[in-house]
Rosetta silent file (secondary structure, phi, psi, omega in degrees, C-alpha in Angstrom):
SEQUENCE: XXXXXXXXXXXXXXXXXXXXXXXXXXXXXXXXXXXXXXXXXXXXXXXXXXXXXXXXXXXXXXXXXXXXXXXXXXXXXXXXXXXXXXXXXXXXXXXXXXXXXXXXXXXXX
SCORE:     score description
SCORE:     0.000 S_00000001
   1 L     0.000  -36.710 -172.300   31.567 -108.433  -51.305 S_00000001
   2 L   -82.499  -38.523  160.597   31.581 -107.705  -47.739 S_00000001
   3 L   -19.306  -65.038  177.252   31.817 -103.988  -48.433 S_00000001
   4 L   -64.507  -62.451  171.829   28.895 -104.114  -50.754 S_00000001
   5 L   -94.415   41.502  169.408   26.557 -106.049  -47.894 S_00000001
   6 L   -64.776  161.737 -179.724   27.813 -104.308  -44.953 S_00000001
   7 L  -102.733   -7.566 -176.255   24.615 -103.442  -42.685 S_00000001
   8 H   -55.330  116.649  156.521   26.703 -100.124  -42.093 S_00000001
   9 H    77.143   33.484  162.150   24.672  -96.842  -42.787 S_00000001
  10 H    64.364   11.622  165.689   20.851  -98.989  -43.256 S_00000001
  11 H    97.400   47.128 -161.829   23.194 -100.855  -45.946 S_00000001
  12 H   -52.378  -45.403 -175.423   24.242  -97.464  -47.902 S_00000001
  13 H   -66.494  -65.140  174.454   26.968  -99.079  -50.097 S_00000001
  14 H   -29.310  -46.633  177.019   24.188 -101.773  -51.559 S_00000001
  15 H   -61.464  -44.890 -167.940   21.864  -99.175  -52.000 S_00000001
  16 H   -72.518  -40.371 -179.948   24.133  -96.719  -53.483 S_00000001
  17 H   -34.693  -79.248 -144.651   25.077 -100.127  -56.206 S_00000001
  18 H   -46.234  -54.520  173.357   21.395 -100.138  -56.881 S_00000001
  19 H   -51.502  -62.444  156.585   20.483  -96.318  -57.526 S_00000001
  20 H    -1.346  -72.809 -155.540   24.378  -96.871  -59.507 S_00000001
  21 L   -82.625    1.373 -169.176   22.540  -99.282  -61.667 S_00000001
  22 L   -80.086  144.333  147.895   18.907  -97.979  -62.154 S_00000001
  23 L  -110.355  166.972 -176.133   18.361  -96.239  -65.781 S_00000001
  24 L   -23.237  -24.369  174.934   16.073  -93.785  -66.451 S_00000001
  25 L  -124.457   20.631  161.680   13.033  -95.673  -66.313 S_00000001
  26 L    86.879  -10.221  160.163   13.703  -97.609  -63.167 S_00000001
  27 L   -44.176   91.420  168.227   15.119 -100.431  -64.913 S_00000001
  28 L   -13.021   84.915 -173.841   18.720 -102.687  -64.147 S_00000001
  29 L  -120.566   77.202  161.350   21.315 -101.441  -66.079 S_00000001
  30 L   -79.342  153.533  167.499   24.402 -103.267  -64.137 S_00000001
  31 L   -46.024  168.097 -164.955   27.470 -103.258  -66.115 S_00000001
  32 L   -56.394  118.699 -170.722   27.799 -105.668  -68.983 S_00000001
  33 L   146.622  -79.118  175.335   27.808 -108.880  -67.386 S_00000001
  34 L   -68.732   83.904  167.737   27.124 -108.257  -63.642 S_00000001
  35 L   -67.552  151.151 -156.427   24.424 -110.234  -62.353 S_00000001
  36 L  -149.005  128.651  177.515   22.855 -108.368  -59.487 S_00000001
  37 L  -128.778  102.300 -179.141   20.687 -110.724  -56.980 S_00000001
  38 L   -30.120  127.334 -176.049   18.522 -108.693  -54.672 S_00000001
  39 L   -81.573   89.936 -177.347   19.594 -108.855  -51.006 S_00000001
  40 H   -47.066  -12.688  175.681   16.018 -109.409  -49.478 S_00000001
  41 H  -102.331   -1.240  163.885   16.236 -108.479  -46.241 S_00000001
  42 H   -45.626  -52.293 -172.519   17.829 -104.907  -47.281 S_00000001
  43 H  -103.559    3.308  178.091   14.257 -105.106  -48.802 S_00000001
  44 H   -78.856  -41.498 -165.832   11.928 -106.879  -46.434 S_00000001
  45 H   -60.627  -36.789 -179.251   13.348 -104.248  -43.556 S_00000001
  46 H   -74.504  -22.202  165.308   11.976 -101.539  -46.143 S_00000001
  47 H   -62.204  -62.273 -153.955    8.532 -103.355  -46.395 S_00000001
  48 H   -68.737  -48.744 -174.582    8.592 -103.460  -42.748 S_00000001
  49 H   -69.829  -35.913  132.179    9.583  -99.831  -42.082 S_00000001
  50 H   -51.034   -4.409  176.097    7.058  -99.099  -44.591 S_00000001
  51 H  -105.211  -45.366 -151.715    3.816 -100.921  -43.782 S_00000001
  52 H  -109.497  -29.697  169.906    4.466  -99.971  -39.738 S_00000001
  53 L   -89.980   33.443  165.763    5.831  -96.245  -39.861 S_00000001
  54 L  -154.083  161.689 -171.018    2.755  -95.035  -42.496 S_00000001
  55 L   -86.565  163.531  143.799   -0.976  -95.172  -42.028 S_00000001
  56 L   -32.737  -67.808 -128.599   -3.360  -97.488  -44.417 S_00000001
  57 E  -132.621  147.654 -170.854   -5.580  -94.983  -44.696 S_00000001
  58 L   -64.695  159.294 -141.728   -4.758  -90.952  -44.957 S_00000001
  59 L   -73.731  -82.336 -172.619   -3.673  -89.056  -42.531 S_00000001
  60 L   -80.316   15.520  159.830   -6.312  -85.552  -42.761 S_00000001
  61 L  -169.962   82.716  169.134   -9.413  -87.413  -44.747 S_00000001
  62 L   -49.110    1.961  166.673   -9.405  -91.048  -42.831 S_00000001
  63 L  -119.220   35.672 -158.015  -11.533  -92.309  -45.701 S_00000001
  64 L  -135.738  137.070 -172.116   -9.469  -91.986  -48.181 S_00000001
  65 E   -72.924  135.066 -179.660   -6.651  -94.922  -48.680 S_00000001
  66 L   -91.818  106.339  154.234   -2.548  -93.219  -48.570 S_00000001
  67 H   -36.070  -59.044  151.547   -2.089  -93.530  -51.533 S_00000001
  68 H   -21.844  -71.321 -164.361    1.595  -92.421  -50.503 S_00000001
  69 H   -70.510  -37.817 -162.456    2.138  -95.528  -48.731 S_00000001
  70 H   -78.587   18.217  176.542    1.102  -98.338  -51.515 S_00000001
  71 H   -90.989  -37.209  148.143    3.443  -96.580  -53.786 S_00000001
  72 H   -29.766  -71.975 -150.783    6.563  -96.935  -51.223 S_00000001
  73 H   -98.289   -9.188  157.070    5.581 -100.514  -51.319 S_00000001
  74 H  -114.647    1.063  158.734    5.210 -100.777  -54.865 S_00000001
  75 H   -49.054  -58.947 -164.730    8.740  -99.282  -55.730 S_00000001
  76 H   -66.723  -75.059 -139.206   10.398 -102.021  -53.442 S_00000001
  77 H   -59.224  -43.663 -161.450    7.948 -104.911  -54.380 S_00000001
  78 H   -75.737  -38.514 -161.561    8.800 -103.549  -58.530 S_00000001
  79 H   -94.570   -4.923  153.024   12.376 -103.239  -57.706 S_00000001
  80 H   -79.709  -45.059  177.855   13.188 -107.070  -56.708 S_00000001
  81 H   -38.857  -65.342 -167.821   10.958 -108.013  -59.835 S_00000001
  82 H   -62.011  -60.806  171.228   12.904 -106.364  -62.087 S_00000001
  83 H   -55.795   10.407  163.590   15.985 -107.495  -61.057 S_00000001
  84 H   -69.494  -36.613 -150.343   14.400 -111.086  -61.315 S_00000001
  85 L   -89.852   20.297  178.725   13.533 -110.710  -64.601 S_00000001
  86 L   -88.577  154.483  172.625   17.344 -110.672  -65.705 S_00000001
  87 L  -107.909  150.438 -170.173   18.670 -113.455  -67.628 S_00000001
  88 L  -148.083  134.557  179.562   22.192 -114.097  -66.546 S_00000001
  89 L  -111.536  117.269 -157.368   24.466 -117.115  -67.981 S_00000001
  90 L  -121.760  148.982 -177.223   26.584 -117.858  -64.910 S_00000001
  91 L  -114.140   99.286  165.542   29.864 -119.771  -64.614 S_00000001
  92 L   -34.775  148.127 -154.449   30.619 -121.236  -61.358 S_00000001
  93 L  -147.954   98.036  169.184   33.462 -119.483  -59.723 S_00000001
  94 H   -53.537  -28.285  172.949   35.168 -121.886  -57.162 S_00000001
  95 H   -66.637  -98.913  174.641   36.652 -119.788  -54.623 S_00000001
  96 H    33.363  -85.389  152.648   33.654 -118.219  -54.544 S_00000001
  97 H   -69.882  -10.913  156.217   31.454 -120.962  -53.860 S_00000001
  98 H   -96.735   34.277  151.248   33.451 -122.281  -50.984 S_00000001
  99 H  -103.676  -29.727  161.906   33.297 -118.891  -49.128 S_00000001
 100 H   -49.261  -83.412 -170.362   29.384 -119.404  -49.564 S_00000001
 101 H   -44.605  -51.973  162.823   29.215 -122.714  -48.689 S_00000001
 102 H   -90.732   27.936  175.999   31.545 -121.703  -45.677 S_00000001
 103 H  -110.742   -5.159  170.552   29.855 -118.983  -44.242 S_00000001
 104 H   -69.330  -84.648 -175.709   26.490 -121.388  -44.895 S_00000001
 105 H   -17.970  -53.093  174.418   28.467 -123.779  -42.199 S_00000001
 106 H   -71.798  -59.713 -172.205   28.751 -120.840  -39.813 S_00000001
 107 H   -80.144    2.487  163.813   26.070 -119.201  -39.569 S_00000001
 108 L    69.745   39.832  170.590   24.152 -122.836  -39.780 S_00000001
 109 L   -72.612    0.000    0.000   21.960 -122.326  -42.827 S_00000001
């Protein structure tokens, strides 16, 4: 788990999961099973490095909207949806939840 959300490399192992798990049409295909819960700020920092390194409006014909840019922001925005829209029948896993619950305590969440 810690592997998997390291911030190491802009989060490269998470990322690599994700691309891992995409099918052909941009869809979630984790193995059979495998509930996959977006890490959001993996994807808010890509909203934010997208809305502030690209322009609103294009670059060589300033009346024209970049196109370029809402698409960047409608990958990311599409690719938390989808992995919303899984249904997953989950078992509590005790170890588990007390390594949540104590890394909630530490970091004071």
């Amino acid at each position: 788990l810690r592997e998997t959300f390291a911030s190491k490399g802009s989060h490269r192992e998470y990322r690599r999961l994700l691309s891992e798990w995409e099918d052909d049409f941009g869809g979630p295909r984790p193995p059979h099973g495998t509930a996959v819960v977006p890490h959001l700020a993996v994807h808010l920092q890509d909203i934010t490095f997208i809305e502030d390194g690209n322009r609103d409006m294009h670059e060589h014909k300033p009346k024209l909207v970049n196109i370029s840019k809402l698409r960047m922001l409608s990958h990311t925005f599409d690719r938390i949806h989808r992995f919303q829209q899984r249904q997953y029948n989950l078992e509590p896993v005790p170890l588990i939840l007390t390594s949540l619950n104590w890394e909630m305590k530490e970091h004071h969440v």
